[in-house]
C-alpha positions as CSV (number, residue, x, y, z in Angstrom):
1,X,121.0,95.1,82.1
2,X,118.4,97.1,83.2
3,X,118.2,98.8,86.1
4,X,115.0,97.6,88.5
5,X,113.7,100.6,90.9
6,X,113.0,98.1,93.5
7,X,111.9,100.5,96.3
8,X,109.3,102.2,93.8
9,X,108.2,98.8,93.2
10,X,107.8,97.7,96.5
11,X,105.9,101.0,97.7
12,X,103.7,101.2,94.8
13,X,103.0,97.5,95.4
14,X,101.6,97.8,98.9
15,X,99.6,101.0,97.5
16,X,98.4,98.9,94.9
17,X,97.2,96.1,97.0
18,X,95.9,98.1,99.3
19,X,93.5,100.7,96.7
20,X,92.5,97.7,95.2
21,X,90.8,95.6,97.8
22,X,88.8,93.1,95.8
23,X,92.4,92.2,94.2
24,X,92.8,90.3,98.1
25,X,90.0,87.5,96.6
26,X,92.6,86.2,94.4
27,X,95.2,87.6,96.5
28,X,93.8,85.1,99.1
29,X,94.0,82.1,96.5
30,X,97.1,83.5,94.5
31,X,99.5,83.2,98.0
32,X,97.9,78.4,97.9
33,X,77.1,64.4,96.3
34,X,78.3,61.4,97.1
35,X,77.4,59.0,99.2
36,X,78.2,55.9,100.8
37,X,76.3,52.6,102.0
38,X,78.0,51.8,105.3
39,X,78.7,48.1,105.1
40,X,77.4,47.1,108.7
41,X,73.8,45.2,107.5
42,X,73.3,41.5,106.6
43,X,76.7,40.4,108.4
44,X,76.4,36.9,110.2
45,X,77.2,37.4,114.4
46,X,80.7,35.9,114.5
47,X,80.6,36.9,118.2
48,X,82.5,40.2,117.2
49,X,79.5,42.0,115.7
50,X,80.7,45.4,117.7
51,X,84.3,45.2,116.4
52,X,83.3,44.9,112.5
53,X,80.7,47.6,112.7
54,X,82.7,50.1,114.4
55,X,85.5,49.2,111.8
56,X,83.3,49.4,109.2
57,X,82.8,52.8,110.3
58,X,86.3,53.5,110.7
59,X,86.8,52.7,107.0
60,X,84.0,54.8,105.7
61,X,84.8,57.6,108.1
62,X,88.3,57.8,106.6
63,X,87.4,57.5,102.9
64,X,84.7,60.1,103.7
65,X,88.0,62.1,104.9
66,X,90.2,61.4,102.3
67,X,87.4,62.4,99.7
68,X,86.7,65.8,100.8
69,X,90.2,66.5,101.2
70,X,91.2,65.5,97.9
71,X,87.6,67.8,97.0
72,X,89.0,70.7,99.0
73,X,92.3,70.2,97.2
74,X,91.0,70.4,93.6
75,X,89.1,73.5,94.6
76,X,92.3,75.4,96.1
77,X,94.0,74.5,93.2
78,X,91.3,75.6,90.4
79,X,91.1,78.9,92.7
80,X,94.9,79.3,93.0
81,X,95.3,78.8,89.0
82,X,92.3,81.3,88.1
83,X,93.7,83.5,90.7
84,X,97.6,83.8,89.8
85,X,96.3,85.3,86.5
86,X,93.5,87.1,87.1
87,X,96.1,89.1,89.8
88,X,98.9,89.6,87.0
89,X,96.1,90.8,84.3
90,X,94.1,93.1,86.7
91,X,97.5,94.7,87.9
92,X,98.7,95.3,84.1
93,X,95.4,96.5,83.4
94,X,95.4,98.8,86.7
95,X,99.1,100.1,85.2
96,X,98.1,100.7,82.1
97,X,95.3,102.6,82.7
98,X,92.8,99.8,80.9
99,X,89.7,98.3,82.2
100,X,89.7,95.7,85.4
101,X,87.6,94.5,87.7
102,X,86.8,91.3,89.7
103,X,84.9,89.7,86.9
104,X,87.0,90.7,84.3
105,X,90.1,89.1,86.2
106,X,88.2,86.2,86.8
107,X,87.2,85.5,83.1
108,X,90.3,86.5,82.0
109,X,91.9,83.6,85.0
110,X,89.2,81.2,82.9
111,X,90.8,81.6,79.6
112,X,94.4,81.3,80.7
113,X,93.7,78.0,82.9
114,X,94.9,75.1,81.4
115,X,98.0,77.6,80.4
116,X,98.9,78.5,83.6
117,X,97.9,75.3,85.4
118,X,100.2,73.8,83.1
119,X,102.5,76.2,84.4
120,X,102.0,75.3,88.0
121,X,102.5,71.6,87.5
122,X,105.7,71.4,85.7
123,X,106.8,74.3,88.1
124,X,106.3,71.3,91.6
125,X,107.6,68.7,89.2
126,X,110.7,70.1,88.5
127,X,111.0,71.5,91.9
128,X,110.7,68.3,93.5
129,X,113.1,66.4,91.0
130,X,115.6,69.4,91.8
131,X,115.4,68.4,95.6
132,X,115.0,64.6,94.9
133,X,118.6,65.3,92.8
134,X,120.7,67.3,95.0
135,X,119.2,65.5,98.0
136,X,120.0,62.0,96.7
137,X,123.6,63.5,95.6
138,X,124.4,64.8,99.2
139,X,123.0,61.2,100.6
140,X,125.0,59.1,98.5
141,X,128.4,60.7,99.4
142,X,127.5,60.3,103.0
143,X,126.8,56.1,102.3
144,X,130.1,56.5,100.8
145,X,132.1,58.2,103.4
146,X,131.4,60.6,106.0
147,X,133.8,63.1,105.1
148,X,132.7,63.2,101.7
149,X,129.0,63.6,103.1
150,X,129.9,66.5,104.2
151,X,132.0,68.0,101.7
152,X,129.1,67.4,99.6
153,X,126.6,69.2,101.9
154,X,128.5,72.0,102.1
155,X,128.4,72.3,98.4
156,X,125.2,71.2,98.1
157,X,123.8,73.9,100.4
158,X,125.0,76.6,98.7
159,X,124.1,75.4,94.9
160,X,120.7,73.8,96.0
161,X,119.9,78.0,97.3
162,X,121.2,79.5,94.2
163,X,118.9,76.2,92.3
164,X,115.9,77.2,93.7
165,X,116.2,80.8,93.8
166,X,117.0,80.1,89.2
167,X,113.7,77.7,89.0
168,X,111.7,80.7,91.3
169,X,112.7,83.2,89.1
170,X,112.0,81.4,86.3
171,X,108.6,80.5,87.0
172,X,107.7,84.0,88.4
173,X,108.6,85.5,84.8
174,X,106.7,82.3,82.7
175,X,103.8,83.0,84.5
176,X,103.5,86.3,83.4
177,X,104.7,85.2,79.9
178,X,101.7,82.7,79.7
179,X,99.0,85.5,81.0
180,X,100.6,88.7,79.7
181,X,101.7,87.6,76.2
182,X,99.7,84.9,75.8
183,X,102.4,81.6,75.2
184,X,102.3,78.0,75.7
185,X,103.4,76.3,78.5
186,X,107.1,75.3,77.6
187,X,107.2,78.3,75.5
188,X,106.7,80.7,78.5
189,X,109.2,78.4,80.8
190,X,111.8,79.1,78.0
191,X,111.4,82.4,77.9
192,X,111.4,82.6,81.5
193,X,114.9,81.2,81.3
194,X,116.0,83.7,78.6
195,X,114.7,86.8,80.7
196,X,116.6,85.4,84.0
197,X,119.8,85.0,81.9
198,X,119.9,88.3,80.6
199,X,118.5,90.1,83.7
200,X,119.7,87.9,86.6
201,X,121.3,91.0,88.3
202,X,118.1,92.8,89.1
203,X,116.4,89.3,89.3
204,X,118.7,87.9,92.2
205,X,118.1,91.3,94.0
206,X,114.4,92.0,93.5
207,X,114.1,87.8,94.8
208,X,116.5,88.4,98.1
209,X,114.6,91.6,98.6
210,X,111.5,89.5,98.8
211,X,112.5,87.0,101.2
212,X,113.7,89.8,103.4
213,X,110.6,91.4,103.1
214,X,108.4,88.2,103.5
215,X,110.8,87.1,106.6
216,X,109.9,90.9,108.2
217,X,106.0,90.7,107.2
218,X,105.2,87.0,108.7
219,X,107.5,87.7,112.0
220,X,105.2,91.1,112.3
221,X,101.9,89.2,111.3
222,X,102.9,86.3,114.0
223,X,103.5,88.7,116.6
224,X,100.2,90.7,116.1
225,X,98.5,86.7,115.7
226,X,100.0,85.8,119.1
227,X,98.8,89.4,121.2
228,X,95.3,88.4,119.8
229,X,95.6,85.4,120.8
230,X,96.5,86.8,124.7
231,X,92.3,86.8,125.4
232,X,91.7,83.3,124.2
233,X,93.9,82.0,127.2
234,X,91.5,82.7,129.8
235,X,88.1,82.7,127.8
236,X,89.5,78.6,127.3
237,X,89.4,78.0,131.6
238,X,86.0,79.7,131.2
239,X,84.7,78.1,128.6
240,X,86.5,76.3,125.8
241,X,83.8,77.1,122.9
242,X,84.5,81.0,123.8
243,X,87.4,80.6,122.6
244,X,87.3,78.3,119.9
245,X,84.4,81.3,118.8
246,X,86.9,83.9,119.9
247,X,89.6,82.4,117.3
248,X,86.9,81.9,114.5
249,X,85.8,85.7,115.0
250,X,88.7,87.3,115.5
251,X,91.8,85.2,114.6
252,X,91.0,83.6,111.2
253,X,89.8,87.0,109.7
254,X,93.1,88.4,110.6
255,X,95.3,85.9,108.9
256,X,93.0,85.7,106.1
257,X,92.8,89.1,105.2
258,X,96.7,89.6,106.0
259,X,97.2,86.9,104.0
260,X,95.1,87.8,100.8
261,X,96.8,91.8,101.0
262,X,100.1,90.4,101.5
263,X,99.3,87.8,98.6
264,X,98.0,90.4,96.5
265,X,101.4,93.0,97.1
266,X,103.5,90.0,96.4
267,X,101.7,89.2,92.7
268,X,101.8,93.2,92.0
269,X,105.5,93.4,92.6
270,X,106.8,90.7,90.5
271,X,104.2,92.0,87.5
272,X,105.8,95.3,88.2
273,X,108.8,94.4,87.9
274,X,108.3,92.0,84.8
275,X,106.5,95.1,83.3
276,X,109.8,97.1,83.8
277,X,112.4,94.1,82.6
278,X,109.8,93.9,79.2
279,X,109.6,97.6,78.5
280,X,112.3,97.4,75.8
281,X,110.8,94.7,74.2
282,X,107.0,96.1,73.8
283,X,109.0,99.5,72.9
284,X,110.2,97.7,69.9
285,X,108.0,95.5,69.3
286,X,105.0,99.0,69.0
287,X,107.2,100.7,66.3
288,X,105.3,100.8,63.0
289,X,106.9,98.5,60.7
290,X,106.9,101.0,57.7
291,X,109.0,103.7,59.7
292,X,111.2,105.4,57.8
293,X,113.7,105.6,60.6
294,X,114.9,102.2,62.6
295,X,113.6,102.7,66.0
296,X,116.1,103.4,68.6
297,X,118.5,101.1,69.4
298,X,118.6,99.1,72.6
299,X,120.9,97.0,74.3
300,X,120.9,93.8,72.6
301,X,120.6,91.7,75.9
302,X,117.0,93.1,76.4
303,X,115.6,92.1,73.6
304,X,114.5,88.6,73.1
305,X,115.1,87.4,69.6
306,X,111.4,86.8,69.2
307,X,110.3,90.4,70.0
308,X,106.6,90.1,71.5
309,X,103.8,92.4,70.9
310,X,102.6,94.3,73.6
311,X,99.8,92.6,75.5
312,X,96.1,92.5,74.0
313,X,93.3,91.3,75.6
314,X,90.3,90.1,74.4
């Protein structure tokens, strides 16, 4: 297995994310006309006139609602596809010395987006059907028997964590497969798969170090939130639009722009790292195929039987 530096990775990460500022537009993404004829004309008086026009506004008040929210939705998720690989190609390109740039990231994000949103689906389908599974496991022993409920939540605890932690793993590295090297969608999951098998050491710990780190980061962020917050307390007694201004002004930038940096350090680590875990494989895969000499061996559990080439862009 190959040993991960994961402090160099982490500290070169916040560097990274923190040169590159307009990497925090997909950071921010990477992290998550029509109209309507109200129905209240040309209705006979049943004597409850009032109540049927102000349900018919009701109705068309919530569809209105449920409309742009499913519009809002669709954006995010366009954004958050584009974004995850725009990040991972602008940091390769930023580690490789090659060119990048907002607009470059962006069309690359383009080209890559039925790919990766592919990607993203199958990733919340099979999450959920992991959960729905262990979930409906542990709630079946309990219908049987109590004791056994429990017995099976305390077993289910344990492997649904290590589950989840596998299928994160997994879909960290395919998403890098799909942008960096340029597979299909259940191509790139597989291969995700393989590189967690052979390198689930340095997996397992670059993942817990993560969650430590993530734990750390949003209990600092919160606690810098909530002393910002301290002013908007009296400014509400004064007046409440002060504060609701106050929060728009000062608040929301805050957690927006902690949240695209943080977003932004998080997608840099992991395409660090990937870049580290793959080095065997692009060094083999760059050796001229007419050499004279074998290239140097290197342990066989690096390798992936189908050795890649070393990422090309267009």
């Amino acid at each position: 297995m190959i040993s991960l530096p994961i402090a160099d990775i982490i500290r070169d990460s916040f560097k990274l994310a923190w040169k590159y500022k307009y990497l925090w537009l997909f950071g921010l993404f990477a992290a998550g006309g029509s109209s309507f004829n109200l129905p209240i004309e040309g209705r006979e008086d049943s004597g409850l006139g009032g109540y049927e026009q102000a349900y018919d506004w009701l109705m068309a008040a919530i569809v209105l609602i449920v409309l742009i929210g499913l519009a809002i939705g669709l954006i995010v998720l366009i954004l958050h596809v584009i974004s995850k690989s725009a990040l991972i190609y602008n940091v390769y390109q930023i580690e490789t010395h090659g060119q990048h740039g907002l607009g470059a990231g962006w069309d690359f994000g383009l080209k890559r987006f039925w790919q990766m949103l592919g990607v993203t689906l199958l990733q919340i389908v099979v999450m959920m059907a992991f959960v729905i599974v262990v979930g409906g496991f542990v709630a079946i022993c309990f219908v049987i028997a109590v004791p056994l409920g429990i017995v099976s939540l305390l077993i289910a605890l344990p492997v649904g964590f290590v589950g989840i932690l596998t299928l994160v793993a997994i879909w960290i590295y395919a998403e890098r497969f799909v942008t960096l090297e340029t597979r299909g969608v259940i191509q790139s999951i597989g291969d995700g798969w393989e590189l967690v098998k052979r390198q689930w050491k340095p997996s397992l710990l670059m993942l817990l170090v993560k969650i430590a780190i993530s734990i750390a980061l949003a209990i600092g962020v919160m606690g810098v939130g909530a002393a910002l917050a301290i002013p908007a307390i009296p400014l509400w007694f004064i007046s409440p639009v002060l504060a609701i201004l106050y929060g728009i002004i000062i608040l929301l930038p805050f957690f927006v722009l902690t949240g695209a940096y943080f977003g932004t350090f998080d997608s840099a680590a992991w395409t660090k790292a990937f870049l580290v875990l793959r080095t065997p494989a692009y060094a083999a895969a760059a050796q001229p195929p007419t050499s004279p000499e074998p290239p140097p061996e290197s342990p066989s559990d690096d390798d992936d039987s189908e050795r890649p080439s070393p990422p090309l862009f267009e």
